[in-house]
N, C-alpha and C positions, 0 to 999 in steps of 0.2 A: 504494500500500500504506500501510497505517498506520505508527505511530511503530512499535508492539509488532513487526509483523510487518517490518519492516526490522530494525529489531533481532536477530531473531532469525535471520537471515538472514545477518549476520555473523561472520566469525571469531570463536572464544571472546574471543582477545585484545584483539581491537577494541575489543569491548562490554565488557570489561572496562577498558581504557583510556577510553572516553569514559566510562562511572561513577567510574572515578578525577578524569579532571578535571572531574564534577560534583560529588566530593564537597570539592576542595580549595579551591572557593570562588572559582570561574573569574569574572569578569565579562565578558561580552557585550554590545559596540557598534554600532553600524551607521551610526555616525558616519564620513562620509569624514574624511579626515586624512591628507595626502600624506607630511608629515614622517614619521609614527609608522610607516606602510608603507616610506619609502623606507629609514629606519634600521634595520628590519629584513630588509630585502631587500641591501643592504648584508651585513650579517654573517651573512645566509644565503649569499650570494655567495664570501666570502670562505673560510667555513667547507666548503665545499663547493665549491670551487674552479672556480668558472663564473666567467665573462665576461657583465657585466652590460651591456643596450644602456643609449645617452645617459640619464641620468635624464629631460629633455624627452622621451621615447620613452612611458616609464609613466605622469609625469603627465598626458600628452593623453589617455591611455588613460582613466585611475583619476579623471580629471575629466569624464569624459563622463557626461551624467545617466542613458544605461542602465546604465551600471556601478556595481556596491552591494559596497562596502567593510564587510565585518566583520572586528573588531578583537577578541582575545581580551586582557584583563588580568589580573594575575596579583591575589590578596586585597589585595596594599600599594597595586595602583595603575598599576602601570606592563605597557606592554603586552609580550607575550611570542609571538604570534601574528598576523598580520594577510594577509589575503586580498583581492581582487577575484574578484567574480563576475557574470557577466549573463546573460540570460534571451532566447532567440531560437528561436520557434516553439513546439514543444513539451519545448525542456529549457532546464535552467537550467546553465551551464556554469563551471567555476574555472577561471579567467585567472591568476593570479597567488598564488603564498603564499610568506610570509616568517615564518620564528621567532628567537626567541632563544634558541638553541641552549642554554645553562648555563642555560636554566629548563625541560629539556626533561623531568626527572622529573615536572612538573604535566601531563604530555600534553594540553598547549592544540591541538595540531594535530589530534588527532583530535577532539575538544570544538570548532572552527573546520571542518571538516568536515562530522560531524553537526549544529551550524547551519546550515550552509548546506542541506544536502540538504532541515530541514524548513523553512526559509526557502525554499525553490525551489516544495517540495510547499505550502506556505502563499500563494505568489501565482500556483497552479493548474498550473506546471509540472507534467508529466506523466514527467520523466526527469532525474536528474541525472547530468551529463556530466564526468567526472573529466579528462580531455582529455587522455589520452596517459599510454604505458603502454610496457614495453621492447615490441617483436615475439614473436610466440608464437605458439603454438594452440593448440586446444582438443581436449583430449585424451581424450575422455566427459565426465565434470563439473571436468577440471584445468584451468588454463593454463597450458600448459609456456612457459617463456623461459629465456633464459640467464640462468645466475646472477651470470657476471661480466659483463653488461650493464654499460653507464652508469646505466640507469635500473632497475636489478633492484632497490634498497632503496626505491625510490617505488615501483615496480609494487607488491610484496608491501605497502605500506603502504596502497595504493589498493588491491587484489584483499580485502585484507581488510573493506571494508565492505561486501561480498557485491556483487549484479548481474552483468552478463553483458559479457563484453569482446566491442567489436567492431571489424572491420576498416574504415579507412572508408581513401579515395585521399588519399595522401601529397600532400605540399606540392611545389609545384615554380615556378621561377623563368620569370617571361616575361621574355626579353631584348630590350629597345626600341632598344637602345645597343650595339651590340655592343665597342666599343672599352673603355667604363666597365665594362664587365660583364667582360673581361678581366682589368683592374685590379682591380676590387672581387675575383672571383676569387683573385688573386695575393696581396692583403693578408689575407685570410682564410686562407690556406693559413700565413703569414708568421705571423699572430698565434696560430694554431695552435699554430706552434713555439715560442714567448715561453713 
């Protein structure tokens, strides 16, 4: 689809937040830069109270040459938004996003989104893959989920740039080790509790 016709396709608010932060003088990189991602993945962590894996975890990731790092700046300079994304088959997918939270009236996140989708549609992706979303269904043209999900303020922030939620098969653990995988088990349940 085109720019107009995605657009239009969006919640009123959405589209209204990415013209916000295209009026506020956003700047757009595609420069990789681990530090600028990892410090705001950091204070998206923090703020949002996740458990962040090893930093060596991301940067293997965010340095691999399929992976395209865009970075959102705020008019002064400094960044306030930054993402990974990569491109496998027919879609282009988001791995990764961090903001700064006390810059969040510039809505860089959704202006770091809509790049990305027409960076995806720009190197012939055919679909952009927002990559997870609380559980739900489709309930004629809704998606019903819970609202006190973990993930219900990302779904509704993701559901708002229009497209079609789909179900694909969950993640699930091959055990090679059965004795390690007990442990790993018990420390996860442990950190849980922390």
């Amino acid at each position: 689809k085109d720019a107009d016709k995605l657009l239009a396709e969006m919640h009123t608010k959405t589209r209204y937040n990415i013209r916000v932060a295209e009026r506020k003088g956003l700047k757009v990189s595609y420069e990789k830069n681990f530090s600028i991602f990892w410090e705001l993945l950091k204070k998206t962590g923090e703020r949002d109270q996740f458990t962040l894996h090893p930093q060596e975890n991301y940067e293997k990731v965010m340095a691999d040459d399929s992976v395209q790092q865009i970075t959102i700046f705020s008019p002064d300079g400094h960044p306030i938004a930054s993402g990974g994304f990569i491109g496998f088959g027919d879609r282009y997918y988001y791995l990764y996003g961090a903001l700064d939270y006390e810059e969040r009236q510039l809505m860089a996140p959704y202006l770091l989104q809509w790049t990305a989708i027409q960076q995806g549609k720009k190197m012939g992706y055919k679909y952009y893959d927002f990559f997870g979303i609380a559980p739900g269904e489709m309930k004629g043209v809704e998606y019903v989920y819970d609202s006190k999900h973990l993930y219900a303020g990302i779904t509704r922030f993701k559901l708002g740039f229009g497209g079609v939620p789909e179900n694909a098969p969950g993640t699930f653990d091959l055990v090679i080790d059965p004795g390690k995988y007990r442990i790993y088990k018990l420390l996860h349940k442990l950190r849980k509790l922390l």
